[in-house]
TISE-30612 format. One record per residue (C-alpha): x, y, z; chain. Coordinates in steps of 0.02 Angstrom, whole numbers, plus 32768, in hexadecimal, padded with zeros to 4 digits. Layout:
! TISE-30612
{c1: X&c2: Y&c3: Z&chain: A};
...
//
This chain:
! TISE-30612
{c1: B804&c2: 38F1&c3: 299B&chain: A};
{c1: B82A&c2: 3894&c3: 28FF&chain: A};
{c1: B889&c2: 3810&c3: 28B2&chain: A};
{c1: B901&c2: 38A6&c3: 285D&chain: A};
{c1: B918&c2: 38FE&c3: 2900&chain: A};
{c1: B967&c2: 3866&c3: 295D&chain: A};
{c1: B9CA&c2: 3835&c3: 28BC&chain: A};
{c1: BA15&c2: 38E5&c3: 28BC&chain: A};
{c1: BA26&c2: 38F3&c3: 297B&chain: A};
{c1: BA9F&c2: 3848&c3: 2960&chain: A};
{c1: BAF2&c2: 3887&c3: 28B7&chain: A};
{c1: BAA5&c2: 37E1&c3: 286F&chain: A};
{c1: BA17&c2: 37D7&c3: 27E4&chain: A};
{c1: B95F&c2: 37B6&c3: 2802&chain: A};
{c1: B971&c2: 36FF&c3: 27C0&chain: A};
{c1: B9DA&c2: 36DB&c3: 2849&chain: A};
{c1: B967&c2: 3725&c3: 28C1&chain: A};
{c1: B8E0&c2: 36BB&c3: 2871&chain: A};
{c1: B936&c2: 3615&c3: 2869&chain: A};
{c1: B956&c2: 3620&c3: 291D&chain: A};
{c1: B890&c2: 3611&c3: 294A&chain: A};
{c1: B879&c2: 35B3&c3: 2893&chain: A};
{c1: B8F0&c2: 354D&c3: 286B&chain: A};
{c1: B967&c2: 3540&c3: 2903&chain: A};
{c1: B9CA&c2: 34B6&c3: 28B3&chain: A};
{c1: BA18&c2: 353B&c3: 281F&chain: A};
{c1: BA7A&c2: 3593&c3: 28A4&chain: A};
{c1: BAFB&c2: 3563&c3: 293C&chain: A};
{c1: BAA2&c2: 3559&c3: 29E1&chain: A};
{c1: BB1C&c2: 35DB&c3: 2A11&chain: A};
{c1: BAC0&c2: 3653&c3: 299B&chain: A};
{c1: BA0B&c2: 3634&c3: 29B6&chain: A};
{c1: BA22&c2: 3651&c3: 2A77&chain: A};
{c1: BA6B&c2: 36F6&c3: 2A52&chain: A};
{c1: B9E0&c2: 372E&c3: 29D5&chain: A};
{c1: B960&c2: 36D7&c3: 2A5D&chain: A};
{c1: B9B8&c2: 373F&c3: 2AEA&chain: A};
{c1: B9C6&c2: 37C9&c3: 2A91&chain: A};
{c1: B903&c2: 37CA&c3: 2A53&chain: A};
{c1: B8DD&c2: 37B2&c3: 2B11&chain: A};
{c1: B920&c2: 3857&c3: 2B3D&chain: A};
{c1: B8DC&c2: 38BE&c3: 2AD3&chain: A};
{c1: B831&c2: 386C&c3: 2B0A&chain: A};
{c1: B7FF&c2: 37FA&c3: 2A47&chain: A};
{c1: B7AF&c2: 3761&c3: 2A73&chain: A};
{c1: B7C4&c2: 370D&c3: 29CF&chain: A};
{c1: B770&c2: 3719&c3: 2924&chain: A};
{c1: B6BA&c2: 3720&c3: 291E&chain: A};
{c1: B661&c2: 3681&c3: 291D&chain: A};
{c1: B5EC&c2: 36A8&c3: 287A&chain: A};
{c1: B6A1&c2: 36C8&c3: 2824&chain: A};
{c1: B6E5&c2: 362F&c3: 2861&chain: A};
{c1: B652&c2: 35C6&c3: 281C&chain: A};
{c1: B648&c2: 3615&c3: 278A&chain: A};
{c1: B714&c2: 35E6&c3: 276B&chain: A};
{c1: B6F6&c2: 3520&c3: 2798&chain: A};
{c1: B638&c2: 3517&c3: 2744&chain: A};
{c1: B606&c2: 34A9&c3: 27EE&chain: A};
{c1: B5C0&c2: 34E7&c3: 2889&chain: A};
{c1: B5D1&c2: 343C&c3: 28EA&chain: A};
{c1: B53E&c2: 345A&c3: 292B&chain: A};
{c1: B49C&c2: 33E5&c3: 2911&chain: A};
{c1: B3DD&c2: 3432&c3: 292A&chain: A};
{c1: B362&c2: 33C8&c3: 2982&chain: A};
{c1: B29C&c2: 33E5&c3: 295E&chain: A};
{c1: B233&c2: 33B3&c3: 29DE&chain: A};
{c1: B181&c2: 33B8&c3: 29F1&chain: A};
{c1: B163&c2: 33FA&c3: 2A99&chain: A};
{c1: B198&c2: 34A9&c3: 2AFC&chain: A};
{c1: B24F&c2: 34AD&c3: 2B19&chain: A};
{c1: B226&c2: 3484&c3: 2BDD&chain: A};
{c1: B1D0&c2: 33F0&c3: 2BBE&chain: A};
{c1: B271&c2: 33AB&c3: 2B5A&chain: A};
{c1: B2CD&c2: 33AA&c3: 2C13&chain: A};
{c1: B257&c2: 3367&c3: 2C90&chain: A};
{c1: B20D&c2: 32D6&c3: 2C0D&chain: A};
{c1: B276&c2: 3234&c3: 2C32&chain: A};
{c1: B244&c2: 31EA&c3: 2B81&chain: A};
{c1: B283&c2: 329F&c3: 2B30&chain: A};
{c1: B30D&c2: 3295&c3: 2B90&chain: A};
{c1: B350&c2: 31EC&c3: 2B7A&chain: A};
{c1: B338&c2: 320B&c3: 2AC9&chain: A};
{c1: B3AD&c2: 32AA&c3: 2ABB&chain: A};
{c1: B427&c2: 323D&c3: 2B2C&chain: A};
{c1: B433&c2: 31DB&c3: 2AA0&chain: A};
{c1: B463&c2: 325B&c3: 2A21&chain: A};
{c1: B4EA&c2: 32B6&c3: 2A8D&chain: A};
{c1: B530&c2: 3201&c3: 2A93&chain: A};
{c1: B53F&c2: 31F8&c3: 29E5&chain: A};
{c1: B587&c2: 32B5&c3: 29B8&chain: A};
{c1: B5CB&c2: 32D7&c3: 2A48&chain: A};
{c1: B664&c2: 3293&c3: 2A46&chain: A};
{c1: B66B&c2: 32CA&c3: 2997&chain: A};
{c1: B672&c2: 339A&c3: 29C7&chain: A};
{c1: B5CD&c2: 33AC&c3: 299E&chain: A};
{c1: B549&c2: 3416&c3: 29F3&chain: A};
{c1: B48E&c2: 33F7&c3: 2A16&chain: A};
{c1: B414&c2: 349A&c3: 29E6&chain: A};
{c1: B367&c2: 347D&c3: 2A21&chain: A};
{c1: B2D7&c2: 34C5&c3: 29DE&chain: A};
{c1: B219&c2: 34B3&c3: 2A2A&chain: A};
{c1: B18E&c2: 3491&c3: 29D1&chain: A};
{c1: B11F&c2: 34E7&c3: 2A37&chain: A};
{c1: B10D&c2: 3579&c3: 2ABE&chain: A};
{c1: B151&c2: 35F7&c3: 2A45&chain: A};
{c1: B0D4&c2: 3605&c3: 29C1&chain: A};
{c1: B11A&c2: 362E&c3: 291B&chain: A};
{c1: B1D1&c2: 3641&c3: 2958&chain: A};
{c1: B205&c2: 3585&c3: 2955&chain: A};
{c1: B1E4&c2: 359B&c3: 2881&chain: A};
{c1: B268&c2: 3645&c3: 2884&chain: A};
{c1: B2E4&c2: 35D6&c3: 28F7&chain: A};
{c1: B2E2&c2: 3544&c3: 2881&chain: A};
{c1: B2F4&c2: 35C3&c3: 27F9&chain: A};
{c1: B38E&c2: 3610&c3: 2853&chain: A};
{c1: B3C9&c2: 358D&c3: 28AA&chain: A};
{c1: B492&c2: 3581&c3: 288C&chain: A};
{c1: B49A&c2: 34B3&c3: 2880&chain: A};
{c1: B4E9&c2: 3440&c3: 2805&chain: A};
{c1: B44B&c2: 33E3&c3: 280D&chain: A};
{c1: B393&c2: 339C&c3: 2874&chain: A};
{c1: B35A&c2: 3313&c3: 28CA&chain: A};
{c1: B2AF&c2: 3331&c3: 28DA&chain: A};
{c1: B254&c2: 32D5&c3: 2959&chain: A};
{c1: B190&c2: 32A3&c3: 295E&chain: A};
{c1: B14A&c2: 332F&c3: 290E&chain: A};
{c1: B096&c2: 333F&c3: 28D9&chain: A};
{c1: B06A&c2: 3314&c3: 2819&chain: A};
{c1: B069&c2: 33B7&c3: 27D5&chain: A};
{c1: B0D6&c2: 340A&c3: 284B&chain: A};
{c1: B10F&c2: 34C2&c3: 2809&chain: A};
{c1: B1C5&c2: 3480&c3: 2856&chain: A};
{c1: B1D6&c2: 33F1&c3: 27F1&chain: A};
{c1: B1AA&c2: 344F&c3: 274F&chain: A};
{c1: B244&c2: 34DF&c3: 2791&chain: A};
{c1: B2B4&c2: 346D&c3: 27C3&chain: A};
{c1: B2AA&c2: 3418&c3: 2709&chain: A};
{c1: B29A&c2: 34B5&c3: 26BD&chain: A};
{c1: B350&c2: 34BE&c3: 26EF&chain: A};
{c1: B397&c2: 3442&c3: 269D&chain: A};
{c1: B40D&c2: 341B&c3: 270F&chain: A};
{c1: B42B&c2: 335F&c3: 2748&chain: A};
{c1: B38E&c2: 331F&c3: 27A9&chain: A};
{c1: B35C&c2: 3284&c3: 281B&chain: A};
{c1: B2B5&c2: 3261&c3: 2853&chain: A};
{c1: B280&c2: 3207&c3: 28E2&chain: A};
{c1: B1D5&c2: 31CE&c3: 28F4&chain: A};
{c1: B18C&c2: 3246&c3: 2869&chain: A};
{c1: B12B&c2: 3245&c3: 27C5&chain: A};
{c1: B1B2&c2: 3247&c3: 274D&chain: A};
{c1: B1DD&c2: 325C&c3: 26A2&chain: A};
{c1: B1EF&c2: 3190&c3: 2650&chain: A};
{c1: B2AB&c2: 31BE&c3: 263A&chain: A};
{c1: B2C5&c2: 3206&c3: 26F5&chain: A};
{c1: B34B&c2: 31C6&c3: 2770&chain: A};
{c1: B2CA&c2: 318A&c3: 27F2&chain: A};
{c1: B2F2&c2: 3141&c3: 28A6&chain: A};
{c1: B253&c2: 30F2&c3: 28DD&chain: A};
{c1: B217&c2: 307C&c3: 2957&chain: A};
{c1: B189&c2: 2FD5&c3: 2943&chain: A};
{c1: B113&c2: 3037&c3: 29B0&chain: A};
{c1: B07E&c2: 2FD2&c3: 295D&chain: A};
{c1: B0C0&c2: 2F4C&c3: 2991&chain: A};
{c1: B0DB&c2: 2F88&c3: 2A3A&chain: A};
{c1: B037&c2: 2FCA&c3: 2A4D&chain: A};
{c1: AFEF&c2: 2F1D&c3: 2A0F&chain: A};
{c1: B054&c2: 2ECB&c3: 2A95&chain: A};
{c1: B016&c2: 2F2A&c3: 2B24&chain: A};
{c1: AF41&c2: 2F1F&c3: 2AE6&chain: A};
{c1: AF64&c2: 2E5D&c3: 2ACA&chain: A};
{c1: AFAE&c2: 2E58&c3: 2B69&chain: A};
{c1: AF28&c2: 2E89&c3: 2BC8&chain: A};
{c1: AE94&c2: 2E47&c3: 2B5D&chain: A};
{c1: AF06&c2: 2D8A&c3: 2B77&chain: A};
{c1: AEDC&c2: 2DBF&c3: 2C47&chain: A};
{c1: AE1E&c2: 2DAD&c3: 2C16&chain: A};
{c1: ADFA&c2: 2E7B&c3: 2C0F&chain: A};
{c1: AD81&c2: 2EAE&c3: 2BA9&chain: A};
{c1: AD51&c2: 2F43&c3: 2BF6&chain: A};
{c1: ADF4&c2: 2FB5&c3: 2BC1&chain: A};
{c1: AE02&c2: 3061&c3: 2BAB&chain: A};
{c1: AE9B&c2: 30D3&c3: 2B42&chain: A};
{c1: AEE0&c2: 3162&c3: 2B9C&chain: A};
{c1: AF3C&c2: 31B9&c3: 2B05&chain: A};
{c1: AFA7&c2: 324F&c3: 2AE7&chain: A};
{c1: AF38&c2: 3303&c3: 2AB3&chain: A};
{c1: AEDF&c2: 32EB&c3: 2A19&chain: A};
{c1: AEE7&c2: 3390&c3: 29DB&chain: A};
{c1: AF11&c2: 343F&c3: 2A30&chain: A};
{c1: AE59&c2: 3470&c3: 2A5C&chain: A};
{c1: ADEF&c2: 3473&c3: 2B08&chain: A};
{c1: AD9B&c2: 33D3&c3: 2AE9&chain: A};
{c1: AD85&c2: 335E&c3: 2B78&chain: A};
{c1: AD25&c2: 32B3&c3: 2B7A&chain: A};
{c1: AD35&c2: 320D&c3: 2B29&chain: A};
{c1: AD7D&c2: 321C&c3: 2A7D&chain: A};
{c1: AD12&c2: 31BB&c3: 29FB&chain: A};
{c1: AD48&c2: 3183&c3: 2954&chain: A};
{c1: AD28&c2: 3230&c3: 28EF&chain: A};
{c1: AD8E&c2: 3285&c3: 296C&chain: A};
{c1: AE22&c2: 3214&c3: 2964&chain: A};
{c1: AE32&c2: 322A&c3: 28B7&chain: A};
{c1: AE6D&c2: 32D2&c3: 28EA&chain: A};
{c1: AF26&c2: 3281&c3: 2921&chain: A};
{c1: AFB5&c2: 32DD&c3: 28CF&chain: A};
{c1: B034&c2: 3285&c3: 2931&chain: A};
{c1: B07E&c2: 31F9&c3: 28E2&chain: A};
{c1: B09A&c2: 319A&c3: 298E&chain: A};
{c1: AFE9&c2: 31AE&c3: 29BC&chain: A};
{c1: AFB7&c2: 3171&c3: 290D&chain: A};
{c1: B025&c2: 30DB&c3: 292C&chain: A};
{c1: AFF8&c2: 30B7&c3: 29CD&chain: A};
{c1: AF35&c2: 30BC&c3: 29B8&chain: A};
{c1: AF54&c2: 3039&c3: 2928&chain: A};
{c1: AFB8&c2: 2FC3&c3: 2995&chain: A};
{c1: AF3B&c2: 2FC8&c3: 2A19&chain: A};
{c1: AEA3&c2: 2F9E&c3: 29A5&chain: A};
{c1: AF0D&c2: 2F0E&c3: 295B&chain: A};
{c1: AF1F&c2: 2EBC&c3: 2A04&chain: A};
{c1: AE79&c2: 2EE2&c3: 2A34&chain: A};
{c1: AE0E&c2: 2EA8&c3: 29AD&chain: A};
{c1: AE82&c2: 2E11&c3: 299B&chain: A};
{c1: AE22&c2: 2DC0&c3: 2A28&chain: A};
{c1: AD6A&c2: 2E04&c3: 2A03&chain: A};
{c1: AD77&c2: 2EBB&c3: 2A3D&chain: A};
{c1: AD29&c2: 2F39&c3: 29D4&chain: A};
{c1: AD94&c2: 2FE5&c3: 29BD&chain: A};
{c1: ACEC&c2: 3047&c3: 29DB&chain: A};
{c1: ACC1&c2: 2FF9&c3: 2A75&chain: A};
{c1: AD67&c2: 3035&c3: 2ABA&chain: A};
{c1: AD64&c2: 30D9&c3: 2B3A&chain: A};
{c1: ADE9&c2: 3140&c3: 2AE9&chain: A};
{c1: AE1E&c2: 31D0&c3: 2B5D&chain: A};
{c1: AE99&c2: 325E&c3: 2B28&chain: A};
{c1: AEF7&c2: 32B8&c3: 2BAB&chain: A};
{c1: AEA7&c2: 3350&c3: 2C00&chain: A};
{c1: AF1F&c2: 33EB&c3: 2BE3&chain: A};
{c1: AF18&c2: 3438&c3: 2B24&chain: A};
{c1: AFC8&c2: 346D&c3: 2B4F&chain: A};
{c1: B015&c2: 33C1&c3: 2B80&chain: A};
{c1: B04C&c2: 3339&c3: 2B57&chain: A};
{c1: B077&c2: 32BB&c3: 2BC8&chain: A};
{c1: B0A0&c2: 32DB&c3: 2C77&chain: A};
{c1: B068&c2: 3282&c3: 2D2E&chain: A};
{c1: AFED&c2: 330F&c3: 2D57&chain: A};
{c1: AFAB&c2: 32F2&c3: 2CA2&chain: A};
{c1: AF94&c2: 3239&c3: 2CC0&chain: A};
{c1: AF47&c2: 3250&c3: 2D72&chain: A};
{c1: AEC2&c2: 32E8&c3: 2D41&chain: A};
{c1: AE8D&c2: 326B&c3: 2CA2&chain: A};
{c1: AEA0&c2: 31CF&c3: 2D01&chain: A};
{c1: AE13&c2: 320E&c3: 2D82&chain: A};
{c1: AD9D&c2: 323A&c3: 2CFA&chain: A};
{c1: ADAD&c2: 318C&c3: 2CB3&chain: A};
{c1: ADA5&c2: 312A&c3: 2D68&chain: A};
{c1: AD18&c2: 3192&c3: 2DA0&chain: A};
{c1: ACA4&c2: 3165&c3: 2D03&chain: A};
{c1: AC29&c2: 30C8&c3: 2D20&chain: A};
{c1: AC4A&c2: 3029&c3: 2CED&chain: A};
{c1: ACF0&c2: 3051&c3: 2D17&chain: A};
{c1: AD88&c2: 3010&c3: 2CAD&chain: A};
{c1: ADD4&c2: 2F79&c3: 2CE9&chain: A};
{c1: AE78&c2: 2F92&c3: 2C79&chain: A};
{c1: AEC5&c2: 302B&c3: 2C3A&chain: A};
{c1: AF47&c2: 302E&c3: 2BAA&chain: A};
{c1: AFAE&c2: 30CE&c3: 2BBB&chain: A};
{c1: B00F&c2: 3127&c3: 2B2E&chain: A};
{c1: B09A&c2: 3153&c3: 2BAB&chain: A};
{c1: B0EA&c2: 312D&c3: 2C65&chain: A};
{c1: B0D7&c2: 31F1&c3: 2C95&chain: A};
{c1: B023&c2: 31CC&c3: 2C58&chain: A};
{c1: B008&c2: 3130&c3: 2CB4&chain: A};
{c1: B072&c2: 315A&c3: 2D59&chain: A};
{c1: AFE9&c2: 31E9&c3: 2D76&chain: A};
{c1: AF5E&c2: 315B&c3: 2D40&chain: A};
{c1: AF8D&c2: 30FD&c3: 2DCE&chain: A};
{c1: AFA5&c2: 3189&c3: 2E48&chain: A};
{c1: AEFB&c2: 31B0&c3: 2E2D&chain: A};
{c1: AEC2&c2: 30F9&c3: 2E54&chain: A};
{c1: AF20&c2: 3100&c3: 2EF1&chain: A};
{c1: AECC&c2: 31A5&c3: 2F1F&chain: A};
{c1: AE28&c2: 314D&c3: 2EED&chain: A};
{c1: AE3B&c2: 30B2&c3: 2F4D&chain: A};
{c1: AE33&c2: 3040&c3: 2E9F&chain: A};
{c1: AEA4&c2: 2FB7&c3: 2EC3&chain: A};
{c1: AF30&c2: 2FAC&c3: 2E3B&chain: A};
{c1: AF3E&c2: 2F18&c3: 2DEF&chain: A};
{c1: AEAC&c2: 2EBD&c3: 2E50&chain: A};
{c1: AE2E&c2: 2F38&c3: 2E14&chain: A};
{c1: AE83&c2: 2FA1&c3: 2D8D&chain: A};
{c1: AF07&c2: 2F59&c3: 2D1F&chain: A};
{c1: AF89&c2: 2FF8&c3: 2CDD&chain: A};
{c1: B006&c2: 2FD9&c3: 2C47&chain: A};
{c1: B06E&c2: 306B&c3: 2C1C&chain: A};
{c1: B0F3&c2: 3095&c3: 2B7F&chain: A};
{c1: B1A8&c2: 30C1&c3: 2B7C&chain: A};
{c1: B1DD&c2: 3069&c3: 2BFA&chain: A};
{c1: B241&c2: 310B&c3: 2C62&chain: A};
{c1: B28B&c2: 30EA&c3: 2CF2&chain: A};
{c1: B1F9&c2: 312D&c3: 2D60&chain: A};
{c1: B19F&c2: 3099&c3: 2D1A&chain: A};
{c1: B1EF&c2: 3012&c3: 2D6A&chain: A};
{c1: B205&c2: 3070&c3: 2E21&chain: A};
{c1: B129&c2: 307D&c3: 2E1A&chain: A};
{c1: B138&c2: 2F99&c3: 2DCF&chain: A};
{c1: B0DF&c2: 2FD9&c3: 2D2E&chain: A};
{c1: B0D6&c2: 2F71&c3: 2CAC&chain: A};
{c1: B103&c2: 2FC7&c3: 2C12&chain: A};
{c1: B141&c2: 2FC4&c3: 2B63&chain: A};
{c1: B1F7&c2: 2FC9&c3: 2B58&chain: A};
{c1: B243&c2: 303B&c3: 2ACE&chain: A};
{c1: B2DA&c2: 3068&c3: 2A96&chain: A};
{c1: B2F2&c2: 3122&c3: 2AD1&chain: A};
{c1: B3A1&c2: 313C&c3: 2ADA&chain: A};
{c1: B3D7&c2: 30CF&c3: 2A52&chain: A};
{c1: B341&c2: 3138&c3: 29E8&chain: A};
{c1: B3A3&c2: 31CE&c3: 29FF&chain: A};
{c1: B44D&c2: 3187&c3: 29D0&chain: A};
{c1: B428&c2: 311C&c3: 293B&chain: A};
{c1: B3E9&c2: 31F1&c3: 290D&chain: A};
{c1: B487&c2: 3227&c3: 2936&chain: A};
{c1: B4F2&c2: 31B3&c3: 28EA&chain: A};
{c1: B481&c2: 31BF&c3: 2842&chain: A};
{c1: B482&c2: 3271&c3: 283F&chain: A};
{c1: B539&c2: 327F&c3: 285B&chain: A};
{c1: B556&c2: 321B&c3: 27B2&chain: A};
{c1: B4E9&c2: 3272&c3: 2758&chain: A};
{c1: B543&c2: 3303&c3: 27A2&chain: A};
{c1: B5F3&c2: 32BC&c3: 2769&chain: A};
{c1: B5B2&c2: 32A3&c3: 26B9&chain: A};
{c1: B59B&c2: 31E5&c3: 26D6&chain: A};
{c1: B504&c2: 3174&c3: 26BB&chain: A};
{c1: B4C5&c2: 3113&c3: 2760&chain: A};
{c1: B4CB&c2: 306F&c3: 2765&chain: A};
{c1: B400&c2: 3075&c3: 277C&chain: A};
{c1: B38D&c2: 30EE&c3: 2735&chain: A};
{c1: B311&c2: 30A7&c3: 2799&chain: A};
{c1: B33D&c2: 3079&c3: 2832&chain: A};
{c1: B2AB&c2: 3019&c3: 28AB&chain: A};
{c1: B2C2&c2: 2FDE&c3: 295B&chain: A};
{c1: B266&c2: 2F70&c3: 29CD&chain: A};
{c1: B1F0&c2: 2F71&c3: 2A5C&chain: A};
{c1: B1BA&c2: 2EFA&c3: 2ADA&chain: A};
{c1: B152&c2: 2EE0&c3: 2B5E&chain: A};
{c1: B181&c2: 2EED&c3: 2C19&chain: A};
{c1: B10F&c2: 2E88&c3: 2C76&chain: A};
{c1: B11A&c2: 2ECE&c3: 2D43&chain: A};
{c1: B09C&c2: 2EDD&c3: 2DD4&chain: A};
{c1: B005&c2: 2F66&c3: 2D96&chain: A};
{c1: AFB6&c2: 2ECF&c3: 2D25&chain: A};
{c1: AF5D&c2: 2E4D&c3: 2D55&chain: A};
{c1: AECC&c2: 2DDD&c3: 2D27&chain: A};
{c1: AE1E&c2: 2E23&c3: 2CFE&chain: A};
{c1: ADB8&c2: 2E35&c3: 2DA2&chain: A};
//
């Protein structure tokens, strides 16, 4: 069934037919619900969305690169929060949200990007050197990046996660600990498991990692703590990221080593939630005998009292949104860089040095 067949089934021409899915407003109302009433009985259910694309050169749909599995993206509260942000901001606009994984798939996230029917990215925390972030600009097509290595003339959302970072180590060093360890997000994708020292941290792809790390050594060494004398522990799993289980499987390797930690700075609440499940299942005393301090500040973190690094999450995602949907619209943003702050949330898991 075509286009022709219900235009001669009516004794009207195909334009008509058209402008009645098209362009409703070039014909009476009385005429499109004929044509639509007619089309439903002879069993057409419209023109073909490639062919209606095609006619308006938009797809009003956004694509999303993340750097994580596609499951991950709906059971992580920071992931989450952040794509709560974006459907704020092109939602109400018509838009749609395509998702596309960075991992799990192998080589298929590159042929999806590549594909991918959008009117332009937001890509989201992607490793330097990611094969996504080279596809997605191989497009051409308008881009935002969030918490990326970009291009000096990129539309960038990011947040002061040095700063943050710096916060939380000063934080505890200003407690009296001098004995702190780093629980930090995988390194790199291999089977390693143990301390990370200085050669293998200079493995980090991950921009937030990079970030983080830095802002931890500037609080640290700001009151007479050496980066190498810091235990720096990367999470367990070669396949995650940052999860509860994660954080208590890496958090028992770290409490069971001797001398024992008296602080831990944590690169995330999922990370740091599991921490201090595996204190409680240890019998360390949390904060009289093990001071925790998370980052993100999800709302898991302040049911457990952690104290945290606020940031930004939702408002991440829809300064993205609103910046891609200009570029989208053929207009410039009022930022091209756009930064947001952090801060430090100060509850019960932190206490003086013991």
């Amino acid at each position: 069934m075509t286009l022709q067949s219900i235009a001669e089934e009516l004794g009207v021409s195909k334009t008509t037919v058209s402008n009645a899915y098209n362009r409703p407003d070039q014909i009476s109302p009385e005429l499109r619900a004929r044509v639509l009433a007619k089309a439903h009985e002879l069993g057409y259910s419209g023109p073909h969305p490639a062919a209606r694309m095609l006619r308006k050169g938009r797809t009003d749909t956004i694509g999303i690169l993340m750097p994580e599995a596609l499951t991950f993206q709906f059971v992580d509260p920071a992931s989450t929060k952040l794509l709560e942000g974006v459907a704020a901001a092109v939602g109400p606009e018509g838009m749609s949200m395509l998702l596309v994984p960075g991992i799990g798939l192998r080589d298929l996230p590159v042929e999806l990007v590549r594909d991918a029917a959008v009117d332009g990215f937001i890509l989201y925390s992607l490793p330097e050197g990611e094969a996504l972030t080279a596809a997605a600009l191989a497009r051409n097509l308008p881009s935002v990046f969030v918490e990326v290595i970009t291009p000096e003339d990129a539309y960038t959302v990011e947040i002061e996660d040095e700063t943050g970072a710096a916060l939380a180590a000063s934080h505890l060093a200003d407690l009296g600990h001098r004995s702190i360890a780093i629980m930090c997000f995988r390194i790199a994708p291999d089977n390693y498991v143990g301390p990370a020292d200085l050669a293998r941290q200079s493995l980090v792809r991950y921009p937030v990692t990079r970030r983080r790390f830095a802002g931890y050594q500037k609080g640290l060494e700001a009151h007479g703590i050496e980066w190498p004398d810091v235990a720096v522990w990367e999470t367990v799993d070669p396949g995650g990221h940052s999860s509860v289980q994660l954080g208590y499987q890496t958090g028992r390797m770290i409490l069971e080593t001797r001398p024992r930690p008296t602080a831990v700075l944590v690169m995330s609440d999922l990370l740091a939630i599991g921490l201090l499940k595996a204190a409680r299942d240890l019998s360390i005393a949390v904060p009289e005998e093990l001071s925790i301090v998370g980052y993100d500040d999800v709302e898991m973190a302040a049911v457990e009292g952690l104290t945290t690094v606020r940031q930004p999450l939702y408002e991440k995602g829809l300064w993205a949104g609103r910046m891609l949907l200009d570029l989208i619209g053929g207009n410039e943003p009022e930022h091209r860089r756009r930064i947001l702050p952090t801060n430090l949330v100060v509850r019960s898991t932190t206490t003086s040095a013991p």
